[in-house]
C-alpha positions as CSV (number, residue, x, y, z in Angstrom):
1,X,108.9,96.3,104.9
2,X,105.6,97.7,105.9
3,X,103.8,101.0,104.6
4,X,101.1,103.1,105.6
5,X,98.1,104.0,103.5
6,X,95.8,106.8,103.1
7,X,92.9,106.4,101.2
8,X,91.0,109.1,99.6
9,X,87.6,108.3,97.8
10,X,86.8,109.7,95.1
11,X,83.1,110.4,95.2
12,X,82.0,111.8,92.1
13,X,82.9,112.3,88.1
14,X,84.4,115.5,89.1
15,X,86.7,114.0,91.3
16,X,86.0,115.1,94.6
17,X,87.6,113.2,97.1
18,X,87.1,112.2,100.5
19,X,89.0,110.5,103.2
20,X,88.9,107.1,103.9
21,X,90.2,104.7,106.3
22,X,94.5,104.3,106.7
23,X,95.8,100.5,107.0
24,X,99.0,99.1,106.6
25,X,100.3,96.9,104.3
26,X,103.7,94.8,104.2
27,X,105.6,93.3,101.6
28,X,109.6,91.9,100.8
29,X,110.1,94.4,98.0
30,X,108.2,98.3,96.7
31,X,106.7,96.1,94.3
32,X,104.8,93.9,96.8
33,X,103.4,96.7,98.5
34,X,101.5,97.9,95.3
35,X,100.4,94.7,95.0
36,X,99.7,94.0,98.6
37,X,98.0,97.1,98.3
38,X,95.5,96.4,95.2
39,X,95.1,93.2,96.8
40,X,93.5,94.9,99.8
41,X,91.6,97.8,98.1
42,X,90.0,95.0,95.5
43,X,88.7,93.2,98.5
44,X,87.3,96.6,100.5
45,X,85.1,96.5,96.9
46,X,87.9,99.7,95.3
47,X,89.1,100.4,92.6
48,X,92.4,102.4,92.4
49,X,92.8,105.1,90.4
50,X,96.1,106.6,91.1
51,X,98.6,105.5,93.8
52,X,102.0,107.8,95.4
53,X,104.4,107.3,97.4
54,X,105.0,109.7,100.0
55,X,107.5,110.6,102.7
56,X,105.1,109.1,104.9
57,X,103.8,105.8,103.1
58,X,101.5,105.6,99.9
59,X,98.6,107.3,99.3
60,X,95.6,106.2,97.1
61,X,93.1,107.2,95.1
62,X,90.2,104.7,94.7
63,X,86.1,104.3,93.4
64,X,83.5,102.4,95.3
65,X,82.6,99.6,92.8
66,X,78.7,99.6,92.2
């Protein structure tokens, strides 16, 4: 199975967010795309913060790391 992702950024301690890029990720199972999708995010240099499934795909909340 395959899923979109949106990722929002959040940018500051007050948690304002902005958008980031979408990509796709695919897995076997729901539980493979969350990894799948840490997996990617943890390479972009993210962290996640909070993660949704939506009608449409996921939708993620991550940090820049310094």
């Amino acid at each position: 199975m395959q899923s979109v992702v949106r990722v929002f950024v959040l940018s500051s301690p007050s948690g304002t967010a902005r958008p980031g890029p979408e990509f796709t990720v695919e897995a076997s199972t729901l539980d493979g795309l969350l990894e799948a999708l840490h997996v990617e995010l943890a390479a972009r240099g993210q962290r996640v913060r909070a993660v949704s499934h939506t009608p449409t795909g996921l939708l993620a909340y991550v940090e820049d790391r310094p």
